[in-house]
C-alpha positions as CSV (number, residue, x, y, z in Angstrom):
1,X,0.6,71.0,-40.0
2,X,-1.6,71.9,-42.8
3,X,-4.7,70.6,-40.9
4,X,-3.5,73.3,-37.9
5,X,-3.8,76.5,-40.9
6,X,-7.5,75.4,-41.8
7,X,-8.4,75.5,-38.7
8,X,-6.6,78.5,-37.6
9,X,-7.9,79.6,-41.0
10,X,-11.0,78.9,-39.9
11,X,-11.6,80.2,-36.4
12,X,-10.2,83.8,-37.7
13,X,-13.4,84.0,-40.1
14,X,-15.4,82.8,-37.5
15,X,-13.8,85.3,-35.3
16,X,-14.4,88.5,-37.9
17,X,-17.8,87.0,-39.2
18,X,-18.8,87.8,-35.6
19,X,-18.5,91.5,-35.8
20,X,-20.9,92.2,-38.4
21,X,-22.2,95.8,-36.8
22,X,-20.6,98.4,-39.7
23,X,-21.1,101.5,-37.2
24,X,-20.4,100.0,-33.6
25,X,-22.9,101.9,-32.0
26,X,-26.3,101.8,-30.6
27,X,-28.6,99.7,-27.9
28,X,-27.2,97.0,-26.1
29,X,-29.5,94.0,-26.8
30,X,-27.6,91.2,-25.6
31,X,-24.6,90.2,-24.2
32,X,-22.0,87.1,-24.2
33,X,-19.5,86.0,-22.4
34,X,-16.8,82.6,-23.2
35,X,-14.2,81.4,-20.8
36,X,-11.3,80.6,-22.2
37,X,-10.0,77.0,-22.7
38,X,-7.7,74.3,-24.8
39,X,-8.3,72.4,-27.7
40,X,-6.3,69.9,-29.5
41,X,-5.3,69.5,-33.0
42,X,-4.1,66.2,-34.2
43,X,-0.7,67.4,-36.2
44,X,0.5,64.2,-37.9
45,X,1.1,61.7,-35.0
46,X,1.8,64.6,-32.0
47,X,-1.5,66.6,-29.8
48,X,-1.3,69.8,-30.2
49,X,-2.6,72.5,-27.5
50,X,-4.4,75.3,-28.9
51,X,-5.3,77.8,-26.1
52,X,-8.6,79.8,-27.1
53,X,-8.8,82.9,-25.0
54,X,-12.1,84.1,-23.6
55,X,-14.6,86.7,-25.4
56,X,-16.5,88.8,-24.2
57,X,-19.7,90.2,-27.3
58,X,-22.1,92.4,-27.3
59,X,-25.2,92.4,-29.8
60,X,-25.4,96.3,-30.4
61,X,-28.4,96.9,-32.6
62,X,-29.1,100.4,-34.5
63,X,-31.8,100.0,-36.9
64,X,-32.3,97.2,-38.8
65,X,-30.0,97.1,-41.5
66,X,-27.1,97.8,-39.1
67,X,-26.9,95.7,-35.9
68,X,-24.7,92.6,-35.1
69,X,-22.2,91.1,-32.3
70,X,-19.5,93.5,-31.6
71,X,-16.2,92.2,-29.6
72,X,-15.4,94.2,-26.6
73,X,-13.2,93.8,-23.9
74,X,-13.6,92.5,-20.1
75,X,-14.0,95.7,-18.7
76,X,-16.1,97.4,-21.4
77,X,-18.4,94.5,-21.3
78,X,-19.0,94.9,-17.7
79,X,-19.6,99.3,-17.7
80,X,-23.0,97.9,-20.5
81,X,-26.2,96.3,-19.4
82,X,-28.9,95.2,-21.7
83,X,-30.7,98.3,-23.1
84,X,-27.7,100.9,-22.4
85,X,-26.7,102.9,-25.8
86,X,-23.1,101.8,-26.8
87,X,-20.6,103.4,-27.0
């Protein structure tokens, strides 16, 4: 069980490492989409399914000390294209 809150642990850093632009706005300079899908844990002598959900990112940049990947959802991913202003 412990081994299942490091990495739980660790995919929520990964997870708020990602969004790293302070204001949330400006151009659209790349987008990323991942499907979801299942992993699995080893949790003593039992497989566990962990079911990742997709993401959708975009990589908003504003000037250069304030731009980075900025989680959106399925339907505000798709209303951007590269080079539109968000939000």
């Amino acid at each position: 069980m412990r081994k299942l809150g490091v990495a739980a642990a660790v995919l929520a850093a990964l997870m708020l490492s990602a969004c790293s632009n302070a204001s949330g706005h400006g151009e659209v300079i790349n987008k990323d989409y991942t499907p979801g899908y299942t992993t699995f844990i080893l949790s003593g002598k039992v497989m566990v399914p962990m079911y990742n959900p997709p993401s959708w990112q975009m990589d908003v940049y504003e000037n250069e000390d304030d731009h980075g990947w900025v989680s959106v959802d399925e339907t505000t991913y798709h209303q951007y294209e590269i080079g539109d202003e968000f939000p």
